[in-house]
C-alpha positions in Angstrom: 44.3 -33.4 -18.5 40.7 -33.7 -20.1 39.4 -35.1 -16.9 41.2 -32.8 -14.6 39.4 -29.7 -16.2 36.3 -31.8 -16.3 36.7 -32.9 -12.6 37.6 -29.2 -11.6 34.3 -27.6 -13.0 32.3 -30.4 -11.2 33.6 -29.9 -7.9 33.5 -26.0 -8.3 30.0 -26.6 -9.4 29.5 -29.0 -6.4 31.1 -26.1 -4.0 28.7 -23.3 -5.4 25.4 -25.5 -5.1 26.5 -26.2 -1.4 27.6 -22.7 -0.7 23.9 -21.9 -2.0 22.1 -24.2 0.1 23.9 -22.9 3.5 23.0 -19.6 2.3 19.1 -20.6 1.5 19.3 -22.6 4.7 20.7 -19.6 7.1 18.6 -17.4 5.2 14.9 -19.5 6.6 16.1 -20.4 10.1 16.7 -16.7 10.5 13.3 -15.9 9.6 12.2 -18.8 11.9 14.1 -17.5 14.8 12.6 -14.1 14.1 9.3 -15.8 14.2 9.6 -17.9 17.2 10.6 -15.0 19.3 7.9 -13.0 18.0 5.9 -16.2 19.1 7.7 -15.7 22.5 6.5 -12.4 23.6 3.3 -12.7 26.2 2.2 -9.4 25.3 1.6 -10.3 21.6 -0.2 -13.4 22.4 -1.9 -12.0 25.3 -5.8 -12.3 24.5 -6.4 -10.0 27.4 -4.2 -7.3 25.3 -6.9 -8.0 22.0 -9.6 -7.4 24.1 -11.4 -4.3 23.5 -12.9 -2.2 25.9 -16.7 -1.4 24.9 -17.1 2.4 25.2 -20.8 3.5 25.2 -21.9 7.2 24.1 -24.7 8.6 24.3 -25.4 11.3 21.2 -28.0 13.2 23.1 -26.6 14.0 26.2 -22.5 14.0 25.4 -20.3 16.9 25.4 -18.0 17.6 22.7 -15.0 16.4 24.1 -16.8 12.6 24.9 -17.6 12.8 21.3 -13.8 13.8 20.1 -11.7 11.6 22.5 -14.3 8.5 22.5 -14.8 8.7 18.8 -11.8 9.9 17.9 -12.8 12.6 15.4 -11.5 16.3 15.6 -13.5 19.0 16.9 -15.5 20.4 13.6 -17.8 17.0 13.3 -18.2 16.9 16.9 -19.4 20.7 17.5 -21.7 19.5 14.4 -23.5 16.8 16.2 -24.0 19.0 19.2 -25.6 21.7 16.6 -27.8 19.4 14.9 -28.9 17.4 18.0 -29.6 20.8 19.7 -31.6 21.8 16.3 -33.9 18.8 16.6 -36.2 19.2 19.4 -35.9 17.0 22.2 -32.4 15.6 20.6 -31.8 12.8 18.4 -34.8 9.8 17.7 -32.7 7.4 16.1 -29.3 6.8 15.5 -29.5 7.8 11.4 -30.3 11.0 12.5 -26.6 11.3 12.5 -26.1 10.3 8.7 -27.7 14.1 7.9 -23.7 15.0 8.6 -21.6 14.3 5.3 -18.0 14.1 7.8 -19.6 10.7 9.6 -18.6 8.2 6.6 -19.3 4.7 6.3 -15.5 4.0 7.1 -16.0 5.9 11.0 -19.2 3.1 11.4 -16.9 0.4 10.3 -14.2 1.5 13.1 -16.2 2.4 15.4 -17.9 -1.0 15.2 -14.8 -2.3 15.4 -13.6 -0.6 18.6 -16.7 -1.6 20.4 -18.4 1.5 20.7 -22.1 1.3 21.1 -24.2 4.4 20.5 -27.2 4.9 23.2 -30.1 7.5 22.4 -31.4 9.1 25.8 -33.9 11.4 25.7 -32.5 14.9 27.4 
């Protein structure tokens, strides 16, 4: 009787540990399949898709709305940049002349940098 108890908790034990490892094993080749169709898609490993488009603006001679929809910032900081570069005469020299506005933050460089946008200084 001993060893039928005995014999019963080991192959409980033994149905648990396998019921386990199906689980654990479903569990990864779910997250695989997930993965591989991910993998799958052409549009998400596209390179043309990564590729940015380089956007150049130039500070002294764009409007307001070049400066809002190319560098994406609302219309306060733009209608700034037109003030100041209109209060310097002849328009900007340099491209810190636009660090004298608190609004343009390190954090809009970085981005901006990053969505290949080059800043060109033409004299009016």
């Amino acid at each position: 009787m001993q060893y039928l108890k005995r014999n019963t908790r080991f192959s409980i034990l033994t149905f648990l540990i396998i019921i386990l490892y199906i689980t654990i094993s479903i569990s990864t080749l779910a997250k695989t399949e997930v993965y591989f169709s991910l993998c799958d898609n052409p549009q998400i490993l596209s390179t043309t898709s990564l590729k940015l488009e380089v956007q150049i603006i130039n500070i002294n001679t764009s409007s307001q709305d070049e400066f809002i929809k190319i560098l994406h910032i609302s219309e306060p900081p733009a209608r700034k940049i037109i003030t100041l570069r209109d209060s310097l005469n002849g328009g900007f020299k340099e491209l810190k002349g636009l660090l004298q506005l608190p609004e343009l933050t390190n954090l809009d460089w970085k981005e901006w940098e990053e969505e290949s946008i080059i800043f060109s200084i033409e004299k009016i």
